[in-house]
Structures are given as structure tokens and as C-alpha cells.
Backbone bond lengths (Angstrom), bond angles and torsions (degrees), N, CA, C in turn:
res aa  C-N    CA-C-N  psi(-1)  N-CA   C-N-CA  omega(-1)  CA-C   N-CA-C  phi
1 X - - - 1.433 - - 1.524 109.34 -
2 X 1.349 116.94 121.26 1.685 119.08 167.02 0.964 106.65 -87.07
3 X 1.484 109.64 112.07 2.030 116.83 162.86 2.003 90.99 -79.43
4 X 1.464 101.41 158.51 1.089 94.93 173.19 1.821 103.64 -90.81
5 X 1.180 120.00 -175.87 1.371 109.44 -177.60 1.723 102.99 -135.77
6 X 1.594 90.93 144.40 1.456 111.62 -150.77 2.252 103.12 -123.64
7 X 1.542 75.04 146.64 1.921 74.21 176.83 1.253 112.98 -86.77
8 X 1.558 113.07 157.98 1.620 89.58 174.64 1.078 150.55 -56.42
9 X 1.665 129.21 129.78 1.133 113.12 -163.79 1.917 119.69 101.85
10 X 1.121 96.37 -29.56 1.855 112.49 162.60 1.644 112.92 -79.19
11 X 1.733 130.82 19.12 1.170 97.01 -170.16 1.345 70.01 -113.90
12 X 1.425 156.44 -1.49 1.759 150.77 -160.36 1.708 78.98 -69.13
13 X 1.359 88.48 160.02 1.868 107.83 158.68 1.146 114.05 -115.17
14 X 1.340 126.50 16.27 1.406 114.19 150.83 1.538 136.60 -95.76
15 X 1.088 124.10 109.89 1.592 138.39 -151.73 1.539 112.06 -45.53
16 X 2.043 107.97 -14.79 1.392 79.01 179.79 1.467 116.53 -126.00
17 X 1.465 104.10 179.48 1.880 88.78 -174.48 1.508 100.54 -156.71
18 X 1.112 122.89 126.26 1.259 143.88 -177.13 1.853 108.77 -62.42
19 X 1.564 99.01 146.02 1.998 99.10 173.94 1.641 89.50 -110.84
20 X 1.454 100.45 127.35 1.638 112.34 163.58 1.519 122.81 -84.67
21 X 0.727 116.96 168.53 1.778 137.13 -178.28 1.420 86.07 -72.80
22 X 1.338 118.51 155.41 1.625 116.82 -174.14 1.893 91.21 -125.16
23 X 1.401 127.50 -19.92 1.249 115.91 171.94 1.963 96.49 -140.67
24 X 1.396 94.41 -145.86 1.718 108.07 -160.80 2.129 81.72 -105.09
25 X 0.841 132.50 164.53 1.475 159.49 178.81 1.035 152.60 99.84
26 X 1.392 128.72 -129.20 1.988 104.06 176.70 1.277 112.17 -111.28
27 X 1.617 132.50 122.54 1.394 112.21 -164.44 2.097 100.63 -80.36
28 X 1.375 89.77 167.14 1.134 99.35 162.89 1.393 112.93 -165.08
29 X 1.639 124.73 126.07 1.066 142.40 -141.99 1.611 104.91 -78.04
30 X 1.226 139.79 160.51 1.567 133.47 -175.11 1.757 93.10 -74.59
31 X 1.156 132.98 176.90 1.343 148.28 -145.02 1.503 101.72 -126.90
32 X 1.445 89.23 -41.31 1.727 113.41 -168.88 1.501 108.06 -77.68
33 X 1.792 123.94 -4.52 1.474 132.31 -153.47 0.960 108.76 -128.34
34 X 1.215 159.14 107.03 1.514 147.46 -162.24 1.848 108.73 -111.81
35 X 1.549 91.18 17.18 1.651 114.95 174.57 1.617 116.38 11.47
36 X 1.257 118.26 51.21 1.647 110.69 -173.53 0.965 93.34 -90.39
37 X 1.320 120.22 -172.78 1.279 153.37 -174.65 1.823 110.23 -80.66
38 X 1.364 98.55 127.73 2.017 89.07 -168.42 1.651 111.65 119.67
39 X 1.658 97.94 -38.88 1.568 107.55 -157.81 2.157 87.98 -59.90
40 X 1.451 99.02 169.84 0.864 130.77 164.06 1.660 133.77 -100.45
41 X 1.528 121.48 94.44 1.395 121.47 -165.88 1.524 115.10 -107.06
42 X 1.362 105.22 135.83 1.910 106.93 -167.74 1.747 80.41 -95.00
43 X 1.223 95.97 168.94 1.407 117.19 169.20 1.606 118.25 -71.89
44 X 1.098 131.93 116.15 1.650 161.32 -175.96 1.683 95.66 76.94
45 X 1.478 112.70 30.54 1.383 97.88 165.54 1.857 120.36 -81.85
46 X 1.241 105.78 126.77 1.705 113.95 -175.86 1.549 117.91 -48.55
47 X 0.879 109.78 139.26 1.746 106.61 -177.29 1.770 110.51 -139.08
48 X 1.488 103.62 2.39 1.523 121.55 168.89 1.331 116.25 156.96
49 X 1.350 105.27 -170.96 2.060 119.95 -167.73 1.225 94.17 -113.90
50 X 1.630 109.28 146.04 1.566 99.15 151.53 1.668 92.58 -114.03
51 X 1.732 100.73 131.64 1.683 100.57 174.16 1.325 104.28 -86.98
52 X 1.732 116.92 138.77 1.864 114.26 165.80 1.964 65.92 -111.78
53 X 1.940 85.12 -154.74 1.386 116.22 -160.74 1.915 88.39 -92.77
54 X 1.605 86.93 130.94 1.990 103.21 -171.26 1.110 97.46 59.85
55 X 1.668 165.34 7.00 1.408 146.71 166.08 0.872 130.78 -127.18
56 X 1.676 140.08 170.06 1.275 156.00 -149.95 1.051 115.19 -158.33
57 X 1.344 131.17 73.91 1.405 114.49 -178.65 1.722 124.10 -90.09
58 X 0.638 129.57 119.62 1.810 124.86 -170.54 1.844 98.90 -67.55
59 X 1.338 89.21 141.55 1.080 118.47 -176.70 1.835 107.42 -98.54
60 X 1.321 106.30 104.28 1.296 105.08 -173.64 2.337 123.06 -114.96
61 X 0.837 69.81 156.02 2.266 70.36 -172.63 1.627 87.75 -86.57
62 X 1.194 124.51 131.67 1.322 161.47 161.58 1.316 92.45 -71.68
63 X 1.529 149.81 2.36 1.524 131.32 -162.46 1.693 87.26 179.03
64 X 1.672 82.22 151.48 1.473 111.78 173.54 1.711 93.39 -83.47
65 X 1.533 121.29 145.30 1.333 130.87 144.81 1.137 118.58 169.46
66 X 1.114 118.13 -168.47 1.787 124.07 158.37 1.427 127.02 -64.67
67 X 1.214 127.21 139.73 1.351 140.14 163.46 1.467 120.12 -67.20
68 X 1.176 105.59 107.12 1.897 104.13 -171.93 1.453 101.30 -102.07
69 X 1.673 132.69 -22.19 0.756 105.11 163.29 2.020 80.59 167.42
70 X 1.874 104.37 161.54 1.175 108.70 -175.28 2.028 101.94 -101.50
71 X 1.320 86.83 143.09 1.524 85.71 -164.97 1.969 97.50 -99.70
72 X 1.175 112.85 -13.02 1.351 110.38 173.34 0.974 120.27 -128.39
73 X 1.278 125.53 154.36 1.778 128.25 -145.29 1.430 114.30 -124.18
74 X 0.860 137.47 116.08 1.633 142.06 -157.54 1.696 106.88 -39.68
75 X 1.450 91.12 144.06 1.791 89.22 -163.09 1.107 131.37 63.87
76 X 1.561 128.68 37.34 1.615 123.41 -171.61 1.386 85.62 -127.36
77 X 1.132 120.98 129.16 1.388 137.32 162.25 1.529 120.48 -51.97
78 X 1.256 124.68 100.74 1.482 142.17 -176.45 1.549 115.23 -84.95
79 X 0.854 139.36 129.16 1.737 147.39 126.48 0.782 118.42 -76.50
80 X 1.843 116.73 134.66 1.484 143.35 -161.57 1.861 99.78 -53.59
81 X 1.395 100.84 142.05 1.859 112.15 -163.79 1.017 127.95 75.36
82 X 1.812 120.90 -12.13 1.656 120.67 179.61 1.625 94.84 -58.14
83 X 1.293 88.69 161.52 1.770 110.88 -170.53 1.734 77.59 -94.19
84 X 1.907 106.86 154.10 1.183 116.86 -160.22 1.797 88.26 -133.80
85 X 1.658 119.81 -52.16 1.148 152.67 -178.43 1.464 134.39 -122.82
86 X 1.362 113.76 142.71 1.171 92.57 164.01 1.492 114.19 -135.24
87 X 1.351 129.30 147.15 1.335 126.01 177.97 1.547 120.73 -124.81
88 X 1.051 121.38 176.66 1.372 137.66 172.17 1.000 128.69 -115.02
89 X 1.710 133.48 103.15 1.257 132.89 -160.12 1.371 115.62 -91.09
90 X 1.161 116.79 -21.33 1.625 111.19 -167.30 1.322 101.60 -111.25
């Protein structure tokens, strides 16, 4: 029997899946992204920074899908795993 093979987190059946904060700081969304709802996201495509003190970490989608909507709002102070996005994969 061939199962097909899945990344983590691709074997749920529910279509959607949230992008987390990858550390602790203030997000702020790319400039270049106007991230609404509709958009189209490839997998490790950037959708913002979270700034701490001296850093930038890019904020990246773990998954190809749709943009259903941004769950954090430019300048809101994040801790590492807050949900940032959410999309729809299937």
C-alpha cells in the first residue's frame, strides 16, 4: 500500500493552518505584501519580521495556500508560537 507522504502537520483533515511567530518581538508585516485575504502563499514565502533587540527574524508560511486572514496587527508585541496568519490549504 502507498500512503502518500506528508510534512508535519499535513496529515490533519482540516484545511486550515495557522503561521506562528518564530521568536518573542514586534511583528511587522513586509511593505512589499499587502497580505489580504485571497492572496496566494507558496511555502516559506515571507509575510513579515518579528523585530527583538539587534534582530529581524522573517516570518515565514510553513504551507502553500490561501490567506484567510492576518491574525496580528503591525506593531503588536508577539511571543514565540503566537498565531500571525491564517490560511487555507486545500
Amino acid at each position: 500500500m502507498n500512503e502518500p507522504m506528508h510534512a508535519s502537520g499535513e496529515a490533519l483533515l482540516v484545511p486550515e493552518r495557522v503561521i506562528v511567530a518564530p521568536t518573542v518581538g514586534v511583528f511587522r508585516p513586509l511593505e512589499s505584501s499587502d497580505n489580504d485575504a485571497g492572496d496566494q502563499l507558496a511555502e516559506g514565502q515571507p509575510i513579515g519580521v518579528v523585530e527583538g533587540p539587534g534582530t529581524a527574524t522573517p516570518v515565514r508560511s510553513p504551507f502553500a495556500g490561501e490567506l484567510v486572514g492576518m491574525l496580528a496587527h503591525p506593531g503588536e508585541r508577539l511571543r514565540e508560537g503566537q498565531p500571525v496568519a491564517w490560511l487555507r490549504v486545500a
